[in-house]
C-alpha positions as CSV (number, residue, x, y, z in Angstrom):
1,X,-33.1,17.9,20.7
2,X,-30.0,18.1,22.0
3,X,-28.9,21.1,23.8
4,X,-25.5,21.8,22.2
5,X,-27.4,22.2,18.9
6,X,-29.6,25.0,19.7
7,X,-32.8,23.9,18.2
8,X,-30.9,23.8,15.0
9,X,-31.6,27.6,14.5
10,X,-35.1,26.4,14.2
11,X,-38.1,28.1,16.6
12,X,-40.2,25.5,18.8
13,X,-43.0,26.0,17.0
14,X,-41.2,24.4,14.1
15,X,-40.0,21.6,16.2
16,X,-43.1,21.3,16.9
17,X,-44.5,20.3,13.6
18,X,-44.3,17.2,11.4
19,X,-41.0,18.2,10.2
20,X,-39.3,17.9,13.8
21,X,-40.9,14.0,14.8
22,X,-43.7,11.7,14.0
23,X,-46.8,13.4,15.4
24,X,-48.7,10.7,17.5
25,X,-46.3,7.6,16.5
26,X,-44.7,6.8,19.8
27,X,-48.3,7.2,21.8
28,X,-49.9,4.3,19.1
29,X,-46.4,2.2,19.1
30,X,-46.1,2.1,23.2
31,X,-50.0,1.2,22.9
32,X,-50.1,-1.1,20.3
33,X,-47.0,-2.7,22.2
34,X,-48.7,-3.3,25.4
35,X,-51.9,-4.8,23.5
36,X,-49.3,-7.5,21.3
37,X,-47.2,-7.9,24.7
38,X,-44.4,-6.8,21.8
39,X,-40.6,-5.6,22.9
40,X,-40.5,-1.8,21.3
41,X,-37.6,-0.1,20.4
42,X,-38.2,4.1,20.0
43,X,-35.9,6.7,18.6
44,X,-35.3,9.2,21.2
45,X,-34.3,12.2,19.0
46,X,-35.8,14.6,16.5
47,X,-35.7,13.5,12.8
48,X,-34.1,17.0,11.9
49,X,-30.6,15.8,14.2
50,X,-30.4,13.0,12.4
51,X,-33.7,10.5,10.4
52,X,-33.2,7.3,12.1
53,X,-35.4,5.9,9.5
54,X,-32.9,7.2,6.2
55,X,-29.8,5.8,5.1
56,X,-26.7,7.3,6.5
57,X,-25.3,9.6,3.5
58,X,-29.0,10.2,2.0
59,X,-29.9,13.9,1.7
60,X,-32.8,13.5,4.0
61,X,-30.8,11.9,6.7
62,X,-29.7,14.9,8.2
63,X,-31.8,17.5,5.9
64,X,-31.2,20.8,4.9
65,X,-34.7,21.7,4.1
66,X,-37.6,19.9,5.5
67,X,-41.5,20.5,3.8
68,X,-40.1,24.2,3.0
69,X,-38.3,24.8,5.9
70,X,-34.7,25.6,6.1
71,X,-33.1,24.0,8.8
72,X,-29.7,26.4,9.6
73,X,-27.8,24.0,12.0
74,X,-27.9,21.4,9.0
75,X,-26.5,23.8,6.5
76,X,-23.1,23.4,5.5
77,X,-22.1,20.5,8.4
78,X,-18.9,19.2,8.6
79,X,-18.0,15.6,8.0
80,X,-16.8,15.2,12.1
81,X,-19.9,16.5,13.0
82,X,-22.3,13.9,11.1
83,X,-20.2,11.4,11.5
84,X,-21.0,12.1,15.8
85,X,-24.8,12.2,14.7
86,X,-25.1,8.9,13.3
87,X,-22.2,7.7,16.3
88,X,-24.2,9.0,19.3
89,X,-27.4,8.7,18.0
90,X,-28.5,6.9,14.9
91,X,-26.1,3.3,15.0
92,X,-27.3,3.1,19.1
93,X,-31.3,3.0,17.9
94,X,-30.1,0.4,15.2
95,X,-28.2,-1.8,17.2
96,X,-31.1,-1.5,20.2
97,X,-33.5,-3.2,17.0
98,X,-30.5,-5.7,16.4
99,X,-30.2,-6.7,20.1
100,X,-34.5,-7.3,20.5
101,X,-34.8,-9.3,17.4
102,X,-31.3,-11.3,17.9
103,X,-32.8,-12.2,21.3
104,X,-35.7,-14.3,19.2
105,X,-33.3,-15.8,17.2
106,X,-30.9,-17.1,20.0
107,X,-34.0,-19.1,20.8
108,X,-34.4,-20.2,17.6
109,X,-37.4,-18.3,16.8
110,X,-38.2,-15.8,13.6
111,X,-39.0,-12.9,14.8
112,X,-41.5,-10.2,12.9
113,X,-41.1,-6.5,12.7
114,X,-43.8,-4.2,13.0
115,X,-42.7,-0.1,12.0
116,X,-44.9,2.3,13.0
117,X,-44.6,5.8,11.4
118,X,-47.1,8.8,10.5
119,X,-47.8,11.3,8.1
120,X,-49.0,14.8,8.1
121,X,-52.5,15.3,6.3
122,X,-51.5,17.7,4.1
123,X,-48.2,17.7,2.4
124,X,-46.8,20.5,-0.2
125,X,-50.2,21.4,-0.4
126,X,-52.0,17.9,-1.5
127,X,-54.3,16.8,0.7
128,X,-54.0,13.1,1.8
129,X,-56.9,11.5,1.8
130,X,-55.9,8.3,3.6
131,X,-56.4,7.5,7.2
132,X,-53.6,4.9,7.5
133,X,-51.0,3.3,5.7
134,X,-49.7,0.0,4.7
135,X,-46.2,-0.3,2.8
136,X,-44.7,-3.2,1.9
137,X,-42.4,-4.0,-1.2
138,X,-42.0,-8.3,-2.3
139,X,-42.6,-9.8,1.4
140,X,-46.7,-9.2,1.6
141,X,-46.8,-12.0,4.1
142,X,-48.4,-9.3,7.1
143,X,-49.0,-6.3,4.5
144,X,-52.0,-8.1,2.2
145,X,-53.9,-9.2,5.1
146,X,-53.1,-6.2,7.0
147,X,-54.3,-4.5,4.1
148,X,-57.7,-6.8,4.3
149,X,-58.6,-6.3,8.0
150,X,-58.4,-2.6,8.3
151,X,-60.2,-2.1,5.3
152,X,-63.3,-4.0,6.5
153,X,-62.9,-1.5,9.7
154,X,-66.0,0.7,9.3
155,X,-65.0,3.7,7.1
156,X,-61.0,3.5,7.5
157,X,-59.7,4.3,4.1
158,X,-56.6,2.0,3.4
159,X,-53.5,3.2,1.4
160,X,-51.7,0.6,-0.2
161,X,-48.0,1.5,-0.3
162,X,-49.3,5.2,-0.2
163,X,-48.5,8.2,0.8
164,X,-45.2,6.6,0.8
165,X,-44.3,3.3,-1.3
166,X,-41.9,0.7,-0.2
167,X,-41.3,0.2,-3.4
168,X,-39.4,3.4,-4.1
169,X,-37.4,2.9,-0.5
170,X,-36.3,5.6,1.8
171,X,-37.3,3.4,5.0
172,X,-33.8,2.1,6.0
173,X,-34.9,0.3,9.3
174,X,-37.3,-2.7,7.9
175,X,-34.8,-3.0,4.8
176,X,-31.8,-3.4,7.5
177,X,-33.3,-5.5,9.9
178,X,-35.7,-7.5,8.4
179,X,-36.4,-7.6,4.7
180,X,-32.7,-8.2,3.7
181,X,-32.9,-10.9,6.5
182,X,-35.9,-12.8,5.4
183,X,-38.0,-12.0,8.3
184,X,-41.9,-11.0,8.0
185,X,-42.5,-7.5,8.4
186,X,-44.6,-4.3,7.2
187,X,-44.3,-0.9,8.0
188,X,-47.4,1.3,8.9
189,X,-48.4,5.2,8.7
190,X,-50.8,6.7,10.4
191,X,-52.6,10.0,10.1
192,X,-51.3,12.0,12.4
193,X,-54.4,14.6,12.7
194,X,-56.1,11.4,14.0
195,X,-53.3,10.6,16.6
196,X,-52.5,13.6,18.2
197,X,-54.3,13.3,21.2
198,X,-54.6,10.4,23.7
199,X,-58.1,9.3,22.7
200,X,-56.9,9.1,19.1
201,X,-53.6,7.5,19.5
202,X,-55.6,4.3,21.6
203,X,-58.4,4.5,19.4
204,X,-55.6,3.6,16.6
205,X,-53.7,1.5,18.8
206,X,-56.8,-0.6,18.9
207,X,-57.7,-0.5,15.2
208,X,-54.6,-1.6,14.4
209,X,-54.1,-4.5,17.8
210,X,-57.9,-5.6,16.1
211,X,-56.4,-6.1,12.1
212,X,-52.6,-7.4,13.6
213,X,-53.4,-9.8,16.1
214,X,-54.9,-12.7,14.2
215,X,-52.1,-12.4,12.0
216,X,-49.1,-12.3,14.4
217,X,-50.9,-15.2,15.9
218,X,-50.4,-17.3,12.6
219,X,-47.5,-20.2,13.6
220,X,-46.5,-20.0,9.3
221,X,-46.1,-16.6,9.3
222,X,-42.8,-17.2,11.7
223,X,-40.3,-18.6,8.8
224,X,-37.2,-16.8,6.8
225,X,-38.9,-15.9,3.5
226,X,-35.9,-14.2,0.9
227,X,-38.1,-13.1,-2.0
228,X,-36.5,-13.5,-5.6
């Protein structure tokens, strides 16, 4: 958070929650990155300062409320003031994803894009019963087998496009980077009450190393795919 903002008007225990950042997300991503021997690209600021993963202009880019929490410093914020947001903070983490997949293709290779996310268990009072998530919209070329492998995995139990669906977007990074580009790519959530300490976020690293290797590994998979 940056310090000029003063936590928003928000208390750290609030920051703290799933409202201020993706509980357990970076720990699996930086794992699940050494075990692919993957470049990773992370966002470095809270999700209240600006979403790196919503349209610029959305609501929820730089929310107002967040799972019944006001946010003050978001209230009422002048044009300037986003516009040095998405300047300082959000176009940086998209052109840092630009750079690492442009360096595949200036060696003439497709490159495939991997988003890891996660979700709170319990959201406006619904329970989620999920342990992980797999959301894909037209391009299924990682999500269906995805899908396949970690649902053999002894007891996970696999959402398909749920709690979010890719098929009702808000994601704005695989849209921008890869789908609109034709390259492979899925986007994954994780539990986050299963991830938010170190033995959970490597067990789930290695869950998820286990169902993505093979396929990574396929030489087909590595084409530009538009679907109709």
């Amino acid at each position: 958070m940056p310090v000029a903002l003063r936590s928003l008007g928000l208390e750290e225990w609030q920051l703290l929650r799933h409202i201020g950042w993706d509980i357990g997300a970076a720990e699996v991503a930086r794992a699940l990155a050494h075990r692919l021997d993957a470049p990773l690209v992370l966002a470095g600021y809270s999700r209240l300062v600006i979403d790196c993963n919503r349209r610029p202009g959305d609501a929820s880019s730089i929310p107002e409320e967040s799972d019944g929490a006001a946010v003050p410093g978001n209230r009422g914020l002048a044009e300037a003031d986003a516009a040095q947001r998405l300047g300082e903070l959000f176009w940086p983490y998209h052109a840092a994803i630009e750079a690492a997949l442009e360096r595949w293709r200036g060696q003439g290779l497709v490159p495939a894009l991997v988003a890891i996310h996660s979700f709170t268990p319990v959201f406006q009072g619904s329970e989620r019963p999920w342990h992980i998530g797999v959301l894909w919209d037209q391009d299924g070329r990682i999500a269906r087998p995805l899908i396949e492998a970690l649902a053999r995995q002894d007891g996970v139990v696999v959402g398909d496009n749920e709690p979010y669906s890719a098929r009702a977007p808000q994601g704005y990074s695989v849209s921008a980077h890869a789908a609109a580009k034709g390259y492979p790519h899925v986007a994954i959530e994780v539990r986050q009450d299963l991830i938010d300490t170190h033995h959970g976020a490597r067990e789930w690293a290695e869950r998820l190393a286990a169902a993505l290797g093979p396929i990574l590994k396929s030489g087909s998979l590595y084409r530009v795919e538009h679907s109709p």
